[in-house]
C-alpha positions in Angstrom: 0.0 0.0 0.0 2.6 2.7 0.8 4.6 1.6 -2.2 1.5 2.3 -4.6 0.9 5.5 -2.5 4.5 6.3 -3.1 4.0 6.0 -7.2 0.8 7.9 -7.1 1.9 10.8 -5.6 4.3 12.3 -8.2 1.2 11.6 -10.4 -0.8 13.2 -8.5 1.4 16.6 -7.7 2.1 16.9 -11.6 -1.8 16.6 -12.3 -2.6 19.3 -9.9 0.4 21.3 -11.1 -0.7 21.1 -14.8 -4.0 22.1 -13.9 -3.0 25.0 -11.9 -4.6 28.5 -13.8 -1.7 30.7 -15.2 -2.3 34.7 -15.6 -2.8 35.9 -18.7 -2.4 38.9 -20.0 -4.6 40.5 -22.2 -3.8 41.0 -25.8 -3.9 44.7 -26.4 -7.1 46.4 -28.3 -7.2 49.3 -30.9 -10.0 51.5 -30.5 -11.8 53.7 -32.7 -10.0 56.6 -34.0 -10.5 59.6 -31.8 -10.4 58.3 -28.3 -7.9 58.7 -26.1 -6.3 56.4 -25.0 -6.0 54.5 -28.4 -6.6 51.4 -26.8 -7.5 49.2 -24.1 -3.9 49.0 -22.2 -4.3 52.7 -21.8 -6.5 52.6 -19.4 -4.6 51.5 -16.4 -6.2 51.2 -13.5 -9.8 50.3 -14.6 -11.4 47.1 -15.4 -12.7 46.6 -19.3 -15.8 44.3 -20.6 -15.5 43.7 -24.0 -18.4 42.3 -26.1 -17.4 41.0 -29.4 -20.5 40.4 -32.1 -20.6 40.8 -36.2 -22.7 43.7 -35.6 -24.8 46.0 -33.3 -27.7 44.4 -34.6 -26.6 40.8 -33.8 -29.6 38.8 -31.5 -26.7 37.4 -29.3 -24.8 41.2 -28.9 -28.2 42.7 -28.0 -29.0 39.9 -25.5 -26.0 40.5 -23.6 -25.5 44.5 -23.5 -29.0 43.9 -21.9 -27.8 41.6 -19.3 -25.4 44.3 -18.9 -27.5 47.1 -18.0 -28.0 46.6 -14.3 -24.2 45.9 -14.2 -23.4 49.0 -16.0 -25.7 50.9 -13.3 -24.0 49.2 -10.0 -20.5 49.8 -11.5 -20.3 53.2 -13.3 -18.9 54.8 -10.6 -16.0 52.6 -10.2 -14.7 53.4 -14.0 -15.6 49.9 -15.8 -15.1 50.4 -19.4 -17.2 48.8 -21.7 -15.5 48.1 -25.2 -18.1 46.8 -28.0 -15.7 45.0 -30.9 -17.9 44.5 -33.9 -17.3 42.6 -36.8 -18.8 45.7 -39.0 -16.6 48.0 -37.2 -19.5 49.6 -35.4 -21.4 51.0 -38.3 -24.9 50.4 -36.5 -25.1 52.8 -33.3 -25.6 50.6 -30.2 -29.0 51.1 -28.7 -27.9 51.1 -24.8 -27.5 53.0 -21.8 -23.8 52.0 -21.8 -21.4 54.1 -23.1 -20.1 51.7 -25.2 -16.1 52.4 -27.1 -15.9 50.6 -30.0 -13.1 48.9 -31.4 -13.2 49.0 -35.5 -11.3 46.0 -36.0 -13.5 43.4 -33.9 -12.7 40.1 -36.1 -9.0 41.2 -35.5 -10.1 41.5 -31.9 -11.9 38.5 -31.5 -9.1 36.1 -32.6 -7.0 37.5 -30.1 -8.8 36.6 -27.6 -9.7 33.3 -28.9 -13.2 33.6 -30.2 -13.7 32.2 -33.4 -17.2 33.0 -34.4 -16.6 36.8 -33.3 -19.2 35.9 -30.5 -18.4 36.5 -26.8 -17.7 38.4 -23.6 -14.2 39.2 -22.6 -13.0 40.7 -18.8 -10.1 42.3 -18.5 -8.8 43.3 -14.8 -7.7 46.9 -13.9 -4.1 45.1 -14.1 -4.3 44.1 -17.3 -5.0 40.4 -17.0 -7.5 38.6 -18.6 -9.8 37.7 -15.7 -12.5 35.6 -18.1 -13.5 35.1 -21.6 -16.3 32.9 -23.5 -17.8 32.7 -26.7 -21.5 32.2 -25.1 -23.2 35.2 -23.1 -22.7 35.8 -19.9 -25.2 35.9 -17.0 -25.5 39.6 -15.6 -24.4 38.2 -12.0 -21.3 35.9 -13.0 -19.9 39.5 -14.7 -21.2 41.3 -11.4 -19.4 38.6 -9.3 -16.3 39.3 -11.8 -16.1 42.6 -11.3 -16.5 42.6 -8.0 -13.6 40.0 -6.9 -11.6 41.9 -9.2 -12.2 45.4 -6.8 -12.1 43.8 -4.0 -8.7 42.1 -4.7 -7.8 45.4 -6.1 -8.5 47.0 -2.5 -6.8 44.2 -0.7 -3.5 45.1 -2.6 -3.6 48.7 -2.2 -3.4 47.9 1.6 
């Protein structure tokens, strides 16, 4: 028994250690001419959504901008960003209360962060990591818990 415990363990320590999540940082975004900073790693300091879609009019895109909403509401005053990276570039206005920045080159965007179909939700911590990404929308509260664990951490290390 302690000779097959004494095998399994290496086995076991290298599983765990594989498994262990990495931080990643996030691959820099261009936004649309005119704003300031030019893209996302400019804004230091403050934690960035980014919705990727083909287009403002896209049934998935509208879905999750309003999932958004109430998030939007609860953390305006702590700076989140909120980048929309279209496929078209952004030639539809978004219909939202979010102040949305666009980035014009959203298919470039979306295969830097892994998202094939040029469908998904990206966060991005006020450090620069990526804190989560998926190609399927996400539920209001899992980006509210996001964003809050990310602040809250952010506190803790100011301390």
């Amino acid at each position: 028994m302690k000779r097959l415990l004494a095998l399994l363990t290496p086995l076991l320590l290298a599983t765990l250690i594989a498994d262990a999540k990495v931080v990643r940082p996030a691959p820099d975004v261009a936004l649309a001419p005119g704003s300031k900073p030019a893209s996302i790693r400019g804004f230091k300091n403050q934690p960035v959504v980014i919705l990727f879609a083909p287009s403002a009019r896209d049934r998935q895109f509208k879905a999750q901008v309003k999932e958004l909403e109430a998030v939007y509401r609860l953390f305006a005053a702590r700076q989140v960003l909120f980048v929309a990276a279209l496929g078209d570039g952004g030639a539809e206005p978004i219909r939202s209360s979010i102040p949305f920045l666009t980035a014009p080159n959203g298919g470039g965007a979306a295969a830097a962060y892994g998202i094939p179909e040029g469908r998904g939700i990206a966060i991005v911590s006020p450090q620069g990591n990526l804190d989560y990404v998926s190609t399927r929308r996400a539920a209001g509260a899992r980006v509210r818990e996001i964003l809050a664990n990310t602040q809250s951490l952010q506190a803790a290390n100011r301390k």
